[in-house]
C-alpha positions in Angstrom: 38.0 7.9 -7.2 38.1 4.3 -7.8 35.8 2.0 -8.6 33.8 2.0 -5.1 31.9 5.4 -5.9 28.9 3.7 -5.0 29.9 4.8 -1.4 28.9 8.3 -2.2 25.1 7.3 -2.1 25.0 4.0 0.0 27.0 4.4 3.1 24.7 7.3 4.0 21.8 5.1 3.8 23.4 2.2 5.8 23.1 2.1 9.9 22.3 5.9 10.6 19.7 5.6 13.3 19.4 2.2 13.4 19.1 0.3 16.8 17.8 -3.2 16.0 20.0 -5.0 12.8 19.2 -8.4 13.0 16.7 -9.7 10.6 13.0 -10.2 11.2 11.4 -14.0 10.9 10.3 -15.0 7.8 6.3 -14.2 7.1 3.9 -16.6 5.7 4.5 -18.0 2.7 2.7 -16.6 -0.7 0.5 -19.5 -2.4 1.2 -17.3 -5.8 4.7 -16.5 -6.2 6.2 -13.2 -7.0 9.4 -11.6 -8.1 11.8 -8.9 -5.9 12.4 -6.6 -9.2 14.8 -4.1 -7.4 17.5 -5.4 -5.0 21.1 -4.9 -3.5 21.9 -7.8 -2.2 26.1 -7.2 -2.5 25.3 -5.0 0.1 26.2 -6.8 3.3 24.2 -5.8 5.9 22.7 -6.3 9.9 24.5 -8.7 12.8 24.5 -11.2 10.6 25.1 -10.5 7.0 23.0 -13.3 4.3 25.3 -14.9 1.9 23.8 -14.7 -1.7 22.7 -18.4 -1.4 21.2 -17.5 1.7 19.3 -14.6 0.3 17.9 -16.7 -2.4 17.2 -19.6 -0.4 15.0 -17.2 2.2 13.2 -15.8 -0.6 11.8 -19.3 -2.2 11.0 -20.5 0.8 8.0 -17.4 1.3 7.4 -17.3 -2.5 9.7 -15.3 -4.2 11.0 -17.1 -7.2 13.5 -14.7 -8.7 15.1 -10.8 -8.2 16.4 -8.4 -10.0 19.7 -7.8 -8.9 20.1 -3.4 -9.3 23.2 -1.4 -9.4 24.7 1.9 -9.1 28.2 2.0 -10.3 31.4 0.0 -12.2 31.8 -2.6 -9.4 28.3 -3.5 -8.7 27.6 -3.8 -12.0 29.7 -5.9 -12.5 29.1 -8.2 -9.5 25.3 -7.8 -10.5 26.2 -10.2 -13.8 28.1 -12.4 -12.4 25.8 -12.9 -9.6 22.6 -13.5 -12.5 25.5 -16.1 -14.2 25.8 -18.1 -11.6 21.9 -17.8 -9.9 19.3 -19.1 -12.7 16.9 -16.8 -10.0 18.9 -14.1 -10.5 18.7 -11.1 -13.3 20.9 -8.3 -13.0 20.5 -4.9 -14.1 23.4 -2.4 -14.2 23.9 1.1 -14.1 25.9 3.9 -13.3 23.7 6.1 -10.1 22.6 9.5 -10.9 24.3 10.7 -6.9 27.9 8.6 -8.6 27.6 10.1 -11.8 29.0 13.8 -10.7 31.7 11.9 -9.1 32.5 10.1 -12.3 32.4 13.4 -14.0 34.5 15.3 -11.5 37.4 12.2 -12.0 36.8 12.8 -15.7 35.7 9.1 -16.3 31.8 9.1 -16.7 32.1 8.9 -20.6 34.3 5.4 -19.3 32.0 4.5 -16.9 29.0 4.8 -19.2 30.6 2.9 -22.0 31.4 0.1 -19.3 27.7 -0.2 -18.8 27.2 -0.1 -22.8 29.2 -3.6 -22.6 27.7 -5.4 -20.0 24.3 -4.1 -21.3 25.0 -6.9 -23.7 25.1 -9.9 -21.1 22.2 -12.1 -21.8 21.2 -12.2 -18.2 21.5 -8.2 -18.1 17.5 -7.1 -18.4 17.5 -3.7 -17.8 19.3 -1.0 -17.0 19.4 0.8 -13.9 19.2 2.2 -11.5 19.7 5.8 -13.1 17.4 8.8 -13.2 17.2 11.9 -11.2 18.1 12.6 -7.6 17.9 16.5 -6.4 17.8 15.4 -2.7 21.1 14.2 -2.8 23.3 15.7 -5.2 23.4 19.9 -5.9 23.1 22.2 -8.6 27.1 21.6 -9.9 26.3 17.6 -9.9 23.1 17.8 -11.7 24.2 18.4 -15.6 26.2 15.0 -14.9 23.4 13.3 -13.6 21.4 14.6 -16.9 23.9 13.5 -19.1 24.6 10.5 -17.1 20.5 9.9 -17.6 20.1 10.6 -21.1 22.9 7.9 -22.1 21.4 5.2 -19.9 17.9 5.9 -21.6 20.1 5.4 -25.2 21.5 2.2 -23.6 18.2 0.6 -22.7 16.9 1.3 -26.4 20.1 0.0 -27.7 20.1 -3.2 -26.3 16.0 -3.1 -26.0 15.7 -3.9 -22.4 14.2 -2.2 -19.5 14.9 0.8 -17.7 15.0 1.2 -14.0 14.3 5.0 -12.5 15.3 6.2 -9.4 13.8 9.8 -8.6 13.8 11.6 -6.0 13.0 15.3 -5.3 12.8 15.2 -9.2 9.4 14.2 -10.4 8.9 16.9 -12.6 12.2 16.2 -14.6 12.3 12.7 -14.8 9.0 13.0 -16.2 10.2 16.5 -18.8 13.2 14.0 -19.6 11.2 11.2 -20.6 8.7 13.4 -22.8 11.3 14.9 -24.3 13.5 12.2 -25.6 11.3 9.4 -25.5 10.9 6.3 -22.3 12.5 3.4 -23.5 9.3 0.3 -24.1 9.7 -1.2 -20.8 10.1 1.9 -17.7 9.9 1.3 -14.4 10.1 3.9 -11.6 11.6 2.0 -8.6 10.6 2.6 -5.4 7.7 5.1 -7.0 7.9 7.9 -4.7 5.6 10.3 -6.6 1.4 11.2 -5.9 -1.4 9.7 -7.6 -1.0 12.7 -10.5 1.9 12.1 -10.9 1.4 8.0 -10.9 -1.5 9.0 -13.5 1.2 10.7 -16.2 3.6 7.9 -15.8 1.0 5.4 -16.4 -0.2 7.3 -19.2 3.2 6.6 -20.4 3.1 3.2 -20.7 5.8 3.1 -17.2 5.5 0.6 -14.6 5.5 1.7 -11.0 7.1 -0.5 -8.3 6.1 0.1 -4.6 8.5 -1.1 -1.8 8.1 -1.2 1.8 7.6 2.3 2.6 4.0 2.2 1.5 3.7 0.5 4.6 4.8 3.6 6.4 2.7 6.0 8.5 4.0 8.9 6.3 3.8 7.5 3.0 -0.4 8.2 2.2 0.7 9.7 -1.3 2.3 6.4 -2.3 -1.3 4.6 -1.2 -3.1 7.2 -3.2 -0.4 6.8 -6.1 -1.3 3.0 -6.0 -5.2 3.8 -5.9 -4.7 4.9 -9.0 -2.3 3.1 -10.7 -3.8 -0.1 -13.3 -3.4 -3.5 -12.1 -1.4 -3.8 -15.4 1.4 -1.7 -14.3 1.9 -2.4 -10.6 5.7 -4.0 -9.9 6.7 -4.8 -6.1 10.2 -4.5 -4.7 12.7 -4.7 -1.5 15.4 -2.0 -2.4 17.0 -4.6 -0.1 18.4 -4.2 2.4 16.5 -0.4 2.7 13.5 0.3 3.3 12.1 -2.9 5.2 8.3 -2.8 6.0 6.5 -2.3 9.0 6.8 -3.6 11.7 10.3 -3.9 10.8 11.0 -0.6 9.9 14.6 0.1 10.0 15.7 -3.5 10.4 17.8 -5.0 7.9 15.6 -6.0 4.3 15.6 -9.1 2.0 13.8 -10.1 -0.7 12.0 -13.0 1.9 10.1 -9.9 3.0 8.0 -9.0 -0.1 5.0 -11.2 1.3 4.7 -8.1 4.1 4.7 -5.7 1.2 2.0 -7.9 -1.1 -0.2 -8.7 1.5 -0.3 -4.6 2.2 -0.8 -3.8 -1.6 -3.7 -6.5 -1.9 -5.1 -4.9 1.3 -5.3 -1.1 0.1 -6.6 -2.7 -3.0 -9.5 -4.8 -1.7 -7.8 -7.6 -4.1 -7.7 -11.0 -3.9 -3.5 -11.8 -2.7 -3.6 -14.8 -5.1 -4.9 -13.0 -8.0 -2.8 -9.9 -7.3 0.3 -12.0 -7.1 -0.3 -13.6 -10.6 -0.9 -10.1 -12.0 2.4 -8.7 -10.4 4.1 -11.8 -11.5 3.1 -11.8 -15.0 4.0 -8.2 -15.3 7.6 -8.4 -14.0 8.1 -11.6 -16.7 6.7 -8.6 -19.2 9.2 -6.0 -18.4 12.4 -8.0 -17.5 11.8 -11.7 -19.7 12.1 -14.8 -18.0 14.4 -16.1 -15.5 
């Protein structure tokens, strides 16, 4: 396995079942800007594939002022830093992904991989780790002591170099949220693209985590993530693209980009009965909290 494990969880996620891939209009600009704090945007993806510079450019223009660039292996990690080097917009966080950590394992280099993440953890521009965390959808019984391990380091990492943790979860509420109790949340934990209930949003909150909603609150389907953000303090609410996934309705299963939060903002002030403006400074002000400044 080389460096490109990432392929074991992207590639299924990419044009499966997709029949439009070009990439909506911009919405209406916020008047409060925001932050994307959980994007892929090495990923190239739809007809016509945005350039970095293109990305970022998009997004200022609606009122996204900065991402957080997130990764899920050696390579992306990688490209994540050097991407928050050159882009004062940019922050990256880096991580090895709990669906590439039993592949690591099985090519006897996840102790290597991890210790690669150890060093770039150091970068300046490197705010958090992630994403890593739990994924029992995915990845089967024989993968899941690697993703543990794999986990369990990360959280060691983040506390090292005292900067955040991102958490992807899925099918695994119950033991992301054992792990945490058990060997402690690092001070600044954020589950990405929250995927849990409103009990479970409760006990993460309790916690002191952070929960960041992406697109698919818009969806039909999603209700628990609208209950989970019912619940949720104003305190602790993060927004997200997962870009290029998970793009909000009505462009559900076209290509994603950070230029798209103000779809997902307008929905959360919505569900809310919040004032946009007001919920935009409060997002804003607690994605500076957890990640620094740009």
């Amino acid at each position: 396995m080389g460096e490109g494990a990432r392929e074991t969880y992207v590639e299924k996620r990419s044009t499966k079942g997709r029949k439009d891939l070009s990439h909506p209009e911009a919405p209406e600009p916020l008047a409060v800007p925001v932050y994307d704090n959980h994007c892929h945007l090495e990923i190239e993806d739809g007809d016509d594939p945005l350039s970095l510079d293109e990305q970022l450019e998009r997004a200022v223009a609606v009122g996204i002022h900065g991402v957080v660039q997130a990764s899920g292996d050696i390579e992306s990690s990688r490209w994540a830093v050097a991407a928050a080097e050159r882009h004062p917009r940019v922050l990256a966080a880096v991580a090895i992904h709990p669906n590439d950590a039993p592949a690591y394992a099985a090519a006897g280099r996840l102790d290597e991989a991890i210790a690669v993440i150890d060093e770039l953890a150091a970068h300046p521009r490197v705010r958090a780790i992630g994403e890593t965390g739990l994924d029992f959808f995915r990845t089967d019984e024989d993968g899941r002591p690697a993703q543990q391990a794999a986990f369990e380091a990360h959280i060691d990492i983040a506390k090292k170099h005292g900067i955040a943790m991102q958490i992807h979860d899925r099918d695994a509420h119950r033991a992301v949220l054992d792990t945490l109790h058990r060997v402690g949340a690092p001070e600044r934990t954020v589950f990405h693209c929250f995927s849990g209930d409103a009990e479970m949003a409760r006990e993460a909150t309790e916690m002191g985590c952070y929960l960041s909603f992406a697109g698919n609150i818009t969806f039909k389907n999603a209700q628990n993530l609208r209950d989970a953000l019912a619940v949720t303090p104003r305190d602790r609410i993060l927004v997200e693209t997962d870009a290029p996934f998970l793009t909000p309705v009505p462009y559900r299963g076209r290509p994603n980009a950070p230029y798209l939060v103000p779809l997902t903002m307008r929905f959360l002030a919505a569900e809310l009965g919040a004032d946009l403006d007001e919920l935009c400074a409060q997002v804003a002000a607690n994605t500076l909290a957890v990640y620094g400044e740009f």
